[in-house]
KEKE-3310 file (N, C-alpha, C; in steps of 0.2 Angstrom, whole numbers, plus 5000, padded with zeros to 4 digits):
npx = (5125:5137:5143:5154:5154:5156:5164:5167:5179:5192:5196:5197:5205:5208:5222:5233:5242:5248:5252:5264:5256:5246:5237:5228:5236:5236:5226:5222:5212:5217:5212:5210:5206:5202:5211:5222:5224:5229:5242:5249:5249:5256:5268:5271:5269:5271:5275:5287:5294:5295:5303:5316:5317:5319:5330:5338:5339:5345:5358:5361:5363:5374:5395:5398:5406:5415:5407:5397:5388:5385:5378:5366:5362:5360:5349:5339:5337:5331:5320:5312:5311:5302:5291:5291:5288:5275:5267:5268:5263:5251:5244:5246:5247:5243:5249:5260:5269:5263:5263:5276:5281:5275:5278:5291:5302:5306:5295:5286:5292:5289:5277:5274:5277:5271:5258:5263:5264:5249:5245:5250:5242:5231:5229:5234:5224:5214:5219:5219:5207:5200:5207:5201:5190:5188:5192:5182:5171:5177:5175:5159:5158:5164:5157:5147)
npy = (4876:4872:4861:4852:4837:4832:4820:4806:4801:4802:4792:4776:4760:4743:4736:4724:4709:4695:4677:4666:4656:4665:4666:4676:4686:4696:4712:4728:4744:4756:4773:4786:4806:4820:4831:4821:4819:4828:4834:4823:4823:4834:4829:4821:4827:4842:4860:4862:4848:4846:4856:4851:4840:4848:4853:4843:4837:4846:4847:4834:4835:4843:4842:4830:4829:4820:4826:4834:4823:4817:4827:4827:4813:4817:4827:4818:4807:4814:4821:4808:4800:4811:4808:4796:4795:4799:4793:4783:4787:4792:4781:4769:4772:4762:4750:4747:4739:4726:4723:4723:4713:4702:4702:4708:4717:4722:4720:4729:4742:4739:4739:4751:4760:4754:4761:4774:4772:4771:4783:4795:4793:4792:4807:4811:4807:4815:4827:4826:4825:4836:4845:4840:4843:4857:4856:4851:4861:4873:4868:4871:4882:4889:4883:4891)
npz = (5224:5236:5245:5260:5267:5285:5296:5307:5307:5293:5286:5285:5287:5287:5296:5292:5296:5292:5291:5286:5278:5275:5285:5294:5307:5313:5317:5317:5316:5306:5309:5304:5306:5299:5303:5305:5294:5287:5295:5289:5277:5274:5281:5272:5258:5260:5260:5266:5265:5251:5248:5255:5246:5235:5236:5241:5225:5219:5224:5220:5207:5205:5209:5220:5235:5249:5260:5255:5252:5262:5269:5260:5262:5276:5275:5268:5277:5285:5282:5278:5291:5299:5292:5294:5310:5311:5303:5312:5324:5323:5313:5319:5331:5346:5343:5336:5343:5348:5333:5327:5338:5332:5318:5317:5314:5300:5295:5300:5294:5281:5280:5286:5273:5263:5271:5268:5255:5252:5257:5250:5238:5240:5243:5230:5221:5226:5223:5211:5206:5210:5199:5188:5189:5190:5175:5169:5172:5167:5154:5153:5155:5147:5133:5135)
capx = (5126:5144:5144:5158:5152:5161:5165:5172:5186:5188:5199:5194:5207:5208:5229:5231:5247:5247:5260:5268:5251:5241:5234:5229:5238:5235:5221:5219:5207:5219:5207:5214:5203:5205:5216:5226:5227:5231:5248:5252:5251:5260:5274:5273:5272:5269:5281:5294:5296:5297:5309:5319:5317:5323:5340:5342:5339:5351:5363:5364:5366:5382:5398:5396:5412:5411:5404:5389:5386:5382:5372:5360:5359:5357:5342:5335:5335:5328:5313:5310:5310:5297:5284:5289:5287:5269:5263:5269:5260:5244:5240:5247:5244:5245:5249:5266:5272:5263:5264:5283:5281:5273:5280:5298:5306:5307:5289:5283:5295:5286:5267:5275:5278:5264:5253:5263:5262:5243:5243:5252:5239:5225:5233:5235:5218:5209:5219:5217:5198:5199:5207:5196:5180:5189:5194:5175:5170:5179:5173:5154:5158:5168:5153:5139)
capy = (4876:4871:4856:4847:4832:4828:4813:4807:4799:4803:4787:4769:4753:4737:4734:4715:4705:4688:4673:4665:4652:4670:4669:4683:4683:4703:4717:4733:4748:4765:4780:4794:4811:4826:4833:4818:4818:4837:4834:4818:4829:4840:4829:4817:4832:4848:4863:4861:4842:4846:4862:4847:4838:4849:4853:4838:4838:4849:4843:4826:4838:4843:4834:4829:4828:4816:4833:4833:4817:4818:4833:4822:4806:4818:4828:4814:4803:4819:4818:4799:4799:4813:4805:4787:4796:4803:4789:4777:4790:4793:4777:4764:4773:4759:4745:4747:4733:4720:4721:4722:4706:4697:4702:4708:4726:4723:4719:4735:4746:4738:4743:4759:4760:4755:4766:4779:4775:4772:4792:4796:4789:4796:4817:4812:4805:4820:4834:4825:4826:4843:4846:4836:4845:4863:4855:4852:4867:4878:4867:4872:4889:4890:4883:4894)
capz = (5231:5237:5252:5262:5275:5288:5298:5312:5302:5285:5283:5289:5283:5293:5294:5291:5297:5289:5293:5278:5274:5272:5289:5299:5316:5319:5313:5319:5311:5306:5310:5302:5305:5293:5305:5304:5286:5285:5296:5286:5272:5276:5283:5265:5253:5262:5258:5271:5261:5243:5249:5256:5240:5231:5239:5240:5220:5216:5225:5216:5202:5208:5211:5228:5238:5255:5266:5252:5249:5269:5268:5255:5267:5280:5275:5265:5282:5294:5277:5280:5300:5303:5290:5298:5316:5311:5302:5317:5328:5320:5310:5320:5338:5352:5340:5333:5350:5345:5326:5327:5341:5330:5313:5316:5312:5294:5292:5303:5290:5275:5284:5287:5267:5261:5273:5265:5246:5251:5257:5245:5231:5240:5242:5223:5218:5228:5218:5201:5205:5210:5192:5183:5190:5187:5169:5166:5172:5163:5146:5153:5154:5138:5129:5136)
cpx = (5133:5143:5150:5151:5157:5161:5170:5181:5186:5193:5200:5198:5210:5219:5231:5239:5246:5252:5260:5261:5246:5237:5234:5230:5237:5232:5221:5217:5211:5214:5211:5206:5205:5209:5224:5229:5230:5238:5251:5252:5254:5268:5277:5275:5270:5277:5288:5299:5298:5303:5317:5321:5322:5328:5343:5344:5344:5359:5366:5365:5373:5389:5399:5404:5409:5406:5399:5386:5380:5378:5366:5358:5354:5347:5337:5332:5330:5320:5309:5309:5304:5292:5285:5285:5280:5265:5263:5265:5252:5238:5242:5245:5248:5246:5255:5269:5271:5263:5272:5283:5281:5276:5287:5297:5304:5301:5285:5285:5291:5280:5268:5276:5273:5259:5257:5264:5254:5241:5244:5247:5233:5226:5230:5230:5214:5211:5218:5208:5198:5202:5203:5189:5183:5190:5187:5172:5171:5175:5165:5155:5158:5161:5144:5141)
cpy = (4872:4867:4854:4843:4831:4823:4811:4804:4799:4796:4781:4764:4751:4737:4728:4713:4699:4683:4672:4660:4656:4670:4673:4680:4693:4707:4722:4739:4754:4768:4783:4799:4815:4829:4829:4819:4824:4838:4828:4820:4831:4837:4823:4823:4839:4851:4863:4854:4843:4853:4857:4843:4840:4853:4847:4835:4838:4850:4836:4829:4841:4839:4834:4825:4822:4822:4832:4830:4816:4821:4830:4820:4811:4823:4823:4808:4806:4820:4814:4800:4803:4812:4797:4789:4798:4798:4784:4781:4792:4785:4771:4763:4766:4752:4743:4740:4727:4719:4720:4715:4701:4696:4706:4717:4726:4724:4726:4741:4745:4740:4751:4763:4760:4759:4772:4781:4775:4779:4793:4798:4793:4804:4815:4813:4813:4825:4832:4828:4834:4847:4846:4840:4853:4865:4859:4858:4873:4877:4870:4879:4892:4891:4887:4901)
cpz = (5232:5245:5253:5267:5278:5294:5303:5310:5294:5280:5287:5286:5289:5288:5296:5292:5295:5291:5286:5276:5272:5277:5294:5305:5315:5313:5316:5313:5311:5303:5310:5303:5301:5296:5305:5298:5285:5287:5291:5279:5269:5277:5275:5260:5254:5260:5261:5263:5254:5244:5250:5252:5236:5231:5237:5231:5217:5219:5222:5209:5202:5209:5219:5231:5244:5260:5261:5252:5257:5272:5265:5260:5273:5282:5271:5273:5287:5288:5281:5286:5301:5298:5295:5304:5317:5308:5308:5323:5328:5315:5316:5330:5341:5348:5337:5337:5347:5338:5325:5331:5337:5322:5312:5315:5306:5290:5293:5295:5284:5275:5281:5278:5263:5261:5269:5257:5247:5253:5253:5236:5232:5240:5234:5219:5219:5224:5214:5200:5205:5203:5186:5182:5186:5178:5165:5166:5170:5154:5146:5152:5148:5132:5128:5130)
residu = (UNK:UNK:UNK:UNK:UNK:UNK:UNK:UNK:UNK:UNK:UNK:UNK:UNK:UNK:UNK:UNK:UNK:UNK:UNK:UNK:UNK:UNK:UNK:UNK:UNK:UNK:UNK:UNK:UNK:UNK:UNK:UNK:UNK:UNK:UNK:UNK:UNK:UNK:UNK:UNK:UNK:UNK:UNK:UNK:UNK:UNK:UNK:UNK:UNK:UNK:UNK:UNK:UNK:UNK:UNK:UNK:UNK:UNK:UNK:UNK:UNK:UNK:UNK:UNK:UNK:UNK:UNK:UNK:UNK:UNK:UNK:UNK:UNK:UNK:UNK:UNK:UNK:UNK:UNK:UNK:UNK:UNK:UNK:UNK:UNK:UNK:UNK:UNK:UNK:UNK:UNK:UNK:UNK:UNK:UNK:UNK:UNK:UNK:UNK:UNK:UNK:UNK:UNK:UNK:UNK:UNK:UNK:UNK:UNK:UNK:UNK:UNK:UNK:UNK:UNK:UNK:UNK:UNK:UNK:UNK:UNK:UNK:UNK:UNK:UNK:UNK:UNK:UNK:UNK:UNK:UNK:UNK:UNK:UNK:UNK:UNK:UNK:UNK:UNK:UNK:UNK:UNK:UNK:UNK)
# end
């Protein structure tokens, strides 16, 4: 028998502000749903992204004049900007105001980074396991 569950959010972490002595001055709970996670995906390593990747790849393989070099920055920053604008839209919702109030630009930017090597980590995790079981899998069959 083959099950999923699902939930009203398939992803629950408290985002924690600290001052400089490690005290919390601001918390709020990023709800992601599976719809959520499916566009953030999508805009961290969905096919549009790795296409964009890898132009921009093969262009640093190249010798890159001033016009290329600009081409690079420029698809590598229009990347960066629609994951930042979707995780700042989806993870941080109505809270971006006072997290920046109280923790500056620099500190939001570094959130913003983190929230995306912690997607990042989990995409990764979830196919390694979907690997792992078809690995097993195949060693059950092999040996029947």
């Amino acid at each position: 028998m083959l099950s999923i569950n699902t939930r009203k959010y398939e992803i629950e972490e408290d985002i924690i502000l600290n001052n400089e002595n490690g005290e919390e001055i601001f918390k709020f709970k990023m709800q992601l749903t599976a719809e959520d996670l499916k566009r953030l995906k999508n805009a961290l390593i969905g096919k549009d992204t790795l296409k964009i990747a890898s132009k921009i790849k093969s262009l640093e393989k190249s010798e890159l004049d001033e016009e290329k070099t600009n081409e690079v920055l420029e698809l590598a920053e229009k990347m960066n900007e629609e994951a930042k604008e979707l995780i700042e839209k989806l993870c941080f919702k109505n809270n971006k105001g006072k997290f920046i109030e109280l923790g500056g630009e620099s500190k939001y930017d570094e959130m913003v980074e983190i929230i995306s090597d912690f997607l990042l980590m989990n995409f990764m995790k979830k196919q390694i396991n979907r690997t792992n079981t078809m690995t097993s899998d195949l060693a059950k069959i092999t040996k029947k």
